[in-house]
C-alpha positions as YAML, in Angstrom:
chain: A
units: angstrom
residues:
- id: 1
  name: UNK
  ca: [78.68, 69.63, 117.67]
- id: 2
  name: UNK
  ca: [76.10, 67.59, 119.61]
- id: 3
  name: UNK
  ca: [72.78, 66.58, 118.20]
- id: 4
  name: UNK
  ca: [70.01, 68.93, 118.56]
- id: 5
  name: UNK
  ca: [66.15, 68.91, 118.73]
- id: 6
  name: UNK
  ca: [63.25, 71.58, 117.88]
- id: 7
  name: UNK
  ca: [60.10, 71.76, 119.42]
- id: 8
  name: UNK
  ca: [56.76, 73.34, 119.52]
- id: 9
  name: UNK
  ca: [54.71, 73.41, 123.63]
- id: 10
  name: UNK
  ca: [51.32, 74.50, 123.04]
- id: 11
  name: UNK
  ca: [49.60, 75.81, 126.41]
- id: 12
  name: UNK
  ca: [45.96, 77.32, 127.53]
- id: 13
  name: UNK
  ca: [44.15, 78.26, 129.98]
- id: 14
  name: UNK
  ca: [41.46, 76.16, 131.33]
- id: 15
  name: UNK
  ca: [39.36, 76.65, 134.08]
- id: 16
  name: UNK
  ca: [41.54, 79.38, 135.44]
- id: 17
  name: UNK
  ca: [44.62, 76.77, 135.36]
- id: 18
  name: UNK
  ca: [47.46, 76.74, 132.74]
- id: 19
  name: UNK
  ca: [47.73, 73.34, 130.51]
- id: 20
  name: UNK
  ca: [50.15, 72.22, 128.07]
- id: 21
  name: UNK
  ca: [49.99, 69.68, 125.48]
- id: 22
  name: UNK
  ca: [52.36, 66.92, 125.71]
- id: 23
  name: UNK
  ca: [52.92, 63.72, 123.28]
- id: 24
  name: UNK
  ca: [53.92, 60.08, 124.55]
- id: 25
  name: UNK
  ca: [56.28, 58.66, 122.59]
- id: 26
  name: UNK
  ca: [55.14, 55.20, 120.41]
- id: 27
  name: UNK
  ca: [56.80, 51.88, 119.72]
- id: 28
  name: UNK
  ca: [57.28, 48.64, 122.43]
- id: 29
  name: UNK
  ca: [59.76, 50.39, 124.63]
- id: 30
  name: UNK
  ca: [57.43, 53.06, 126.06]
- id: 31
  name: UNK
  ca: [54.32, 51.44, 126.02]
- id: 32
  name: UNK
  ca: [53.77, 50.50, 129.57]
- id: 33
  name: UNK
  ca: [56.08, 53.71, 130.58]
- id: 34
  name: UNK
  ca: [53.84, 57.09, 132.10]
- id: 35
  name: UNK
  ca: [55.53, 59.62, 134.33]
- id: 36
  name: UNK
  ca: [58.98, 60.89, 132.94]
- id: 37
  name: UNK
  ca: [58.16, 59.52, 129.67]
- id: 38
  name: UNK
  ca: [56.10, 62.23, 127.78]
- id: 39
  name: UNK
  ca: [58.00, 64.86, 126.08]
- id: 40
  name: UNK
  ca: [57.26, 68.25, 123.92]
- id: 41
  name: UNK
  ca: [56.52, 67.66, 120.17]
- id: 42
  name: UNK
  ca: [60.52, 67.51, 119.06]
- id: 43
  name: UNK
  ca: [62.76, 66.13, 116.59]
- id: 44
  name: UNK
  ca: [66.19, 66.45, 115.38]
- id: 45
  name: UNK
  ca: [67.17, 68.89, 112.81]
- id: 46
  name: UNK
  ca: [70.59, 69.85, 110.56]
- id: 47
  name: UNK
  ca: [72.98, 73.02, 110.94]
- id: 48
  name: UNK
  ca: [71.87, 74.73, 107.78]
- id: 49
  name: UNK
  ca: [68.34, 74.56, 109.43]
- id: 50
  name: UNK
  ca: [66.49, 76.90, 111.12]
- id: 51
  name: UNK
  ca: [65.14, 75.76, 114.31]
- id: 52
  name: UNK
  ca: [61.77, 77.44, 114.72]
- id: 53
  name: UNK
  ca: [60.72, 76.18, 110.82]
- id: 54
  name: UNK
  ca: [62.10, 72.47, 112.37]
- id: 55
  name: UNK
  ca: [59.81, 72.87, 115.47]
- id: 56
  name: UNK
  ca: [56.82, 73.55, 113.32]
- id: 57
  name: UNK
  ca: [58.12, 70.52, 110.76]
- id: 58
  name: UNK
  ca: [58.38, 67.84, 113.65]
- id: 59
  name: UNK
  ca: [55.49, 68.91, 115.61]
- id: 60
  name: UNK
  ca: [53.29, 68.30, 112.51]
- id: 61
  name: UNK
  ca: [54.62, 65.26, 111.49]
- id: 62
  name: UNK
  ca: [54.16, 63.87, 115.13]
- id: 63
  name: UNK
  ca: [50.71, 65.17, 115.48]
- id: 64
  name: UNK
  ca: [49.53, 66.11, 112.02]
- id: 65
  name: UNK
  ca: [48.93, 69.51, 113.52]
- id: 66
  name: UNK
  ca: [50.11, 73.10, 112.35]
- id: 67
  name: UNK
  ca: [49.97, 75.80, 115.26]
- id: 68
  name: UNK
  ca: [49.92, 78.99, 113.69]
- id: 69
  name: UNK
  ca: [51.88, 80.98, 116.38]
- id: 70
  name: UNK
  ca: [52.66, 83.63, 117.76]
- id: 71
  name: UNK
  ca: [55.74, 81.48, 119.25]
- id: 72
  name: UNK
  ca: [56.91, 82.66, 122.76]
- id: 73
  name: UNK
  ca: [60.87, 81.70, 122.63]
- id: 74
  name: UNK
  ca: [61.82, 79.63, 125.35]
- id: 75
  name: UNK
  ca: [65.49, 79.18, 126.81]
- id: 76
  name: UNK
  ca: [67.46, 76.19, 125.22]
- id: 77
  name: UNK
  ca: [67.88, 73.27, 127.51]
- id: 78
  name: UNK
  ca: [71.05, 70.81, 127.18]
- id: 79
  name: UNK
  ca: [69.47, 67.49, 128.11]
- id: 80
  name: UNK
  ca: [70.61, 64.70, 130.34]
- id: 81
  name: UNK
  ca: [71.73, 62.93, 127.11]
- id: 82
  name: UNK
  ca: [74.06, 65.86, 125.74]
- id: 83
  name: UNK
  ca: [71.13, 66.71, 123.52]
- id: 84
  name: UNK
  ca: [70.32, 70.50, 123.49]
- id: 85
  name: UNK
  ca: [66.67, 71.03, 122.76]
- id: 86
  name: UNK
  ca: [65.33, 74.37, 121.53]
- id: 87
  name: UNK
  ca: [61.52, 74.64, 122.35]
- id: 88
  name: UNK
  ca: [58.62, 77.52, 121.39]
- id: 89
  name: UNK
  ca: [55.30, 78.12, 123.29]
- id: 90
  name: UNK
  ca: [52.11, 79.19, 121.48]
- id: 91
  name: UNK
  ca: [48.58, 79.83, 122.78]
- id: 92
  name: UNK
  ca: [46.42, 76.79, 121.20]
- id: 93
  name: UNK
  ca: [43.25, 75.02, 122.05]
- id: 94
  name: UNK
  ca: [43.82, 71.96, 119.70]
- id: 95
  name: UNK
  ca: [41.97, 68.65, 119.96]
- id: 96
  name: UNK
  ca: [44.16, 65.77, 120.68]
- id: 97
  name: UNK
  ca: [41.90, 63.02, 119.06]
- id: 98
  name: UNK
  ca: [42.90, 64.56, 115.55]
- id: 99
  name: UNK
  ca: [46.48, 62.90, 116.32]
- id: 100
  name: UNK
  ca: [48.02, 61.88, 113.14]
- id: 101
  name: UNK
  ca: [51.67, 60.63, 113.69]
- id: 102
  name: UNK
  ca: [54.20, 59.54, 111.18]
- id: 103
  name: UNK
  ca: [55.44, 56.04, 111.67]
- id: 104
  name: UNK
  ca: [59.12, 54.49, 112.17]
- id: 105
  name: UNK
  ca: [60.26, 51.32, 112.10]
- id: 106
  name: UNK
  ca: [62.16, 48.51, 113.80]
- id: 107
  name: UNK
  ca: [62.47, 45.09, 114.78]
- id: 108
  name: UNK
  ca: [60.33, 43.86, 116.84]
- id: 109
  name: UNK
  ca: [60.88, 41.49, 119.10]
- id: 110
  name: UNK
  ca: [64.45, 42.61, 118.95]
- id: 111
  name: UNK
  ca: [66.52, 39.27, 117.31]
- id: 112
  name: UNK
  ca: [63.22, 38.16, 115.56]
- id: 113
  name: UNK
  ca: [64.05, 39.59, 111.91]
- id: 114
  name: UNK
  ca: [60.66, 40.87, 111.78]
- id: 115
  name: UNK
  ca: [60.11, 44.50, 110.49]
- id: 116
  name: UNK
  ca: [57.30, 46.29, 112.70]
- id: 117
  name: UNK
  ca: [55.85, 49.59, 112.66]
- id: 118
  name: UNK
  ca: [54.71, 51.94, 115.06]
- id: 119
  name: UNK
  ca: [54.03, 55.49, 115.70]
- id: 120
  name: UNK
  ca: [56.44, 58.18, 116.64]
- id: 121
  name: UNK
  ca: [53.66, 59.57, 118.90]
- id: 122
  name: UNK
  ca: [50.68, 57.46, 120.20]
- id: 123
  name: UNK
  ca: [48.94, 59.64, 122.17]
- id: 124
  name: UNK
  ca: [48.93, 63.54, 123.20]
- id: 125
  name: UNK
  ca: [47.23, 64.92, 126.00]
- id: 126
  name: UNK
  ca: [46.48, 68.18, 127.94]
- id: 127
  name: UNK
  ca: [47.94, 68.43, 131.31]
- id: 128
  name: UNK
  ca: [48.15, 71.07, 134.26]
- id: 129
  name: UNK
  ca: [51.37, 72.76, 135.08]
- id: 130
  name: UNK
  ca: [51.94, 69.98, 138.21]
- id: 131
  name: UNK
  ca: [50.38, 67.30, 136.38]
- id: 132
  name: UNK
  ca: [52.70, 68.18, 133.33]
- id: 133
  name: UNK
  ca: [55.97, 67.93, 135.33]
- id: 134
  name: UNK
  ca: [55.48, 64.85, 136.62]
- id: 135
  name: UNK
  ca: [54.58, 62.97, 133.14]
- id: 136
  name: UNK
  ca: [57.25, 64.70, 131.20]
- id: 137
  name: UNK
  ca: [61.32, 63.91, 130.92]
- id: 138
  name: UNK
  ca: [63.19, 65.27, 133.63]
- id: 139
  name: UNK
  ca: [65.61, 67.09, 131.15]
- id: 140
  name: UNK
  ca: [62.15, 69.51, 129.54]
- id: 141
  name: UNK
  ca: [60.42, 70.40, 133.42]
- id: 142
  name: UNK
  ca: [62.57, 73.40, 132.90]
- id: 143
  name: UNK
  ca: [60.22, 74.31, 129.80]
- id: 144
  name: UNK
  ca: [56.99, 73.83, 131.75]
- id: 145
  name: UNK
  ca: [58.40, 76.10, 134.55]
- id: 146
  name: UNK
  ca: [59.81, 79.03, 132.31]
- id: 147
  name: UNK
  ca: [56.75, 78.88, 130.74]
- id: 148
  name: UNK
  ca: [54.26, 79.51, 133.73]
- id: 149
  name: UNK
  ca: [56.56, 81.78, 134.71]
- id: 150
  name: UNK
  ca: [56.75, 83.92, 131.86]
- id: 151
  name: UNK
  ca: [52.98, 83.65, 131.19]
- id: 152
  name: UNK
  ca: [52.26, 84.49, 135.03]
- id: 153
  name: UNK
  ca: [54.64, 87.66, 134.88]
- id: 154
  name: UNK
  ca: [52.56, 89.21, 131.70]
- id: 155
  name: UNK
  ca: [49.06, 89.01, 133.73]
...
């Protein structure tokens, strides 16, 4: 079975306009990288697992944030790497300058032997519905459009 992730996309309404929250990832490869490089708060998680409790686990440790719910189920999305990623929404008006990430590390420069670390997240940020598909991986738009979707359908 192919790896898969767990994630949590908070949303709210601003201004009449739907936002989401997404998270850049850290470390030297994305730092100069912007649109089609944000993601939803996601990691990886085991068989014996269960996915939602995972969501909540990784989007804490990459934000230092725990949404309380209710979670809106979202459809599972097989990304362009093979990866499937499972993904909640839940109705949140968090503050993105409390953004506490765990850390990872890795050589950097690669071939230097020196151990560096860096964030798994360096920044999050609130972004519009059009905004939001343009800054996030091609492989999750399909979260940001069920989402509106869904949420415009219960008005």
């Amino acid at each position: 079975m192919g790896k898969k992730s767990a994630g949590i996309l908070p949303y709210r309404r601003r201004n009449g306009r739907l936002e989401v929250l997404l998270v850049h990832p850290g470390g030297p490869f994305w730092k100069n990288k912007d649109l089609g490089a944000w993601s939803i708060a996601k990691g990886e998680y085991e068989e014996d697992e269960e996915p939602l409790q995972a969501a909540l686990r990784e989007f804490f440790e990459e934000t230092g944030h725990r949404p309380s719910g209710p979670f809106l189920s979202l459809t599972s999305r097989k990304q362009p790497s093979g990866k499937r990623v499972d993904a909640w929404a839940t109705e949140s008006d968090w503050d993105p300058s409390g953004l506490i990430s765990n850390a990872f590390s890795m050589e950097w420069p690669k071939g230097s032997g020196r151990i560096r670390e860096f964030p798994e997240v360096d920044r999050a940020e609130w972004f519009d519905i059009p905004e939001g598909k343009q800054r996030i991986r091609p492989g999750q738009q399909g979260f940001l459009e069920e989402l509106s979707e869904k949420l415009s359908s219960n008005e």
